[in-house]
C-alpha positions, -999 to 999 in steps of 0.1 A, spaced: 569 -606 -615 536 -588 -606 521 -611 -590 553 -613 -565 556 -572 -558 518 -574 -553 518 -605 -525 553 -582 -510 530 -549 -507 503 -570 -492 521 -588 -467 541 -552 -458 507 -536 -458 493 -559 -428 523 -563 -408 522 -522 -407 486 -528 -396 492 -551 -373 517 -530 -358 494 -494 -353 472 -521 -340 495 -527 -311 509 -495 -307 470 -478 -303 460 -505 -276 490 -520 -257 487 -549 -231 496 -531 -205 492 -497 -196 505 -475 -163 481 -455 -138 487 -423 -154 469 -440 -189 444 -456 -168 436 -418 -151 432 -405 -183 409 -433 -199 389 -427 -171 385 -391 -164 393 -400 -125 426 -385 -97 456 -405 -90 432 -410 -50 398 -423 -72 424 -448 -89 443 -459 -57 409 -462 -42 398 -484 -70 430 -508 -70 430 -513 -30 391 -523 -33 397 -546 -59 375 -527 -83 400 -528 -107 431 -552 -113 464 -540 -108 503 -554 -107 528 -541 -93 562 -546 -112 587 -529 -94 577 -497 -78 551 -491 -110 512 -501 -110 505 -516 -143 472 -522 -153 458 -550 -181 438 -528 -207 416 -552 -218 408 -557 -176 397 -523 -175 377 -524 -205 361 -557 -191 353 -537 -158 338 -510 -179 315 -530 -198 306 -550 -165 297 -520 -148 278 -499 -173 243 -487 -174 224 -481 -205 204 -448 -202 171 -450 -210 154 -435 -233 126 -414 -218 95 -418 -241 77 -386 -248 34 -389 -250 
């Protein structure tokens, strides 16, 4: 009987995980979530999607954006600062 309540809490226990999982880093996210990831104006963003810096769909009359895209253009296009050696 144990073992049975213990493989019930377990299974609970990661499906709840599973789910904060989705919830902290959904598939898609709108322009306003992409603004605020990135620190930038509603014109930097807009300027980014027409020059096809970043990937964005329209569905409807909302821009929706792919978060692991952005992430991917992120990583792409960062520079590791150097470390300045002191004599």
């Amino acid at each position: 009987m144990k073992k049975k309540k213990l493989i019930t809490e377990l299974r609970m226990a990661i499906r709840e995980e599973l789910q904060s999982l989705t919830t902290v880093y959904p598939k898609w996210i709108r322009s306003s979530q992409v603004r605020e990831m990135l620190s930038i104006s509603y014109s930097t963003l807009q300027t980014l999607r027409i020059n096809g810096t970043i990937p964005a769909y329209k569905m409807g009359t909302t821009w929706m954006y792919k978060y692991d895209e952005i992430v991917a253009v992120l990583e792409a296009n960062c520079t590791k600062r150097k470390e300045m050696s002191h004599a």
